[in-house]
N, C-alpha and C positions, 0 to 999 in steps of 0.2 A: 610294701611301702604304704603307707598310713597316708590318709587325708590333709594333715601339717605339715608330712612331706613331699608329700606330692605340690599343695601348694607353694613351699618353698623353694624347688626344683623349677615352677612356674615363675617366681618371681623373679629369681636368677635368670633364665633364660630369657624371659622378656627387658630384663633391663639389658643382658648383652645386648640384645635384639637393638633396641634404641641408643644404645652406644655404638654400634655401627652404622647404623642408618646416621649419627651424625659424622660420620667418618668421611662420608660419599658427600662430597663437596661439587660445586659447578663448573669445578677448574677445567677452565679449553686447556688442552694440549699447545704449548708455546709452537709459537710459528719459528723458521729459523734465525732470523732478524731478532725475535726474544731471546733464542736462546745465544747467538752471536754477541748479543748485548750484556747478556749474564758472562757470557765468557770474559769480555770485557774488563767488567767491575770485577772478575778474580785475578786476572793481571796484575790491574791498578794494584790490588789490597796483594796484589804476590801468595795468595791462597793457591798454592799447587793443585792440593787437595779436588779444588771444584775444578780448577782447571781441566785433571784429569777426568773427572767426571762427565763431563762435556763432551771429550774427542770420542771416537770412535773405536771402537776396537781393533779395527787395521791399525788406527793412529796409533795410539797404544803401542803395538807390536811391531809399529816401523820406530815409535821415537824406542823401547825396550832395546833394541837390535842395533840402533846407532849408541846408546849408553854403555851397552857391552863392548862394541868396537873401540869407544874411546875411552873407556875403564872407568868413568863416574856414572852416577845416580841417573835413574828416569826422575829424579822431581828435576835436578841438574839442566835435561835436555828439555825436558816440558817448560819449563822456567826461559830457555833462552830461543827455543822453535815458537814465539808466537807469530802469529799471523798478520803483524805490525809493529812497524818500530816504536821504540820507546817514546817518541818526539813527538808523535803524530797525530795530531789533536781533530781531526776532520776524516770520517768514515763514512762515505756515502755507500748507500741499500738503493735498489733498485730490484723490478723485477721479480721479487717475490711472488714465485710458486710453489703452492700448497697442494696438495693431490693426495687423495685416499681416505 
């Protein structure tokens, strides 16, 4: 490997290099109130998608197991198991603990 390649090898790796350094961002980890509230606004917009993303993997595999039972879709139960009614315009937070 030659001097213009070696340099060139250099240059590459140093710009990956600073294209990940800008990756690594200051983002806090959401608290669960953030993430409660993101779940929210997927509701509202009926985005299943984030919905799912959100629940937990038990949740998952308890709403999967009741979709099977009643022979439709997990977006189906995800879409009608939320954690408030449709109507419901006032959601108080309290108590919020964070740990670890």
């Amino acid at each position: 490997m030659g001097p213009a390649e070696m340099r060139f090898f250099f240059y590459i790796a140093f710009l990956s290099l600073v294209m990940l350094s800008g990756c690594a961002g200051d983002a806090k980890p959401e608290t669960p109130v953030d993430t409660f509230k993101t779940y929210i606004n997927a509701v509202k917009q009926k985005n299943t998608t984030k919905m799912k993303l959100l629940l937990s993997s038990d949740s998952i595999k308890m709403h999967e197991q009741e979709a099977k039972a009643q022979n439709v879709t997990l977006d189906d139960v995800v879409k009608r198991e939320t954690l408030f009614s449709e109507g419901q315009k006032v959601i108080e937070f309290r108590n919020e603990k964070v740990e670890g």
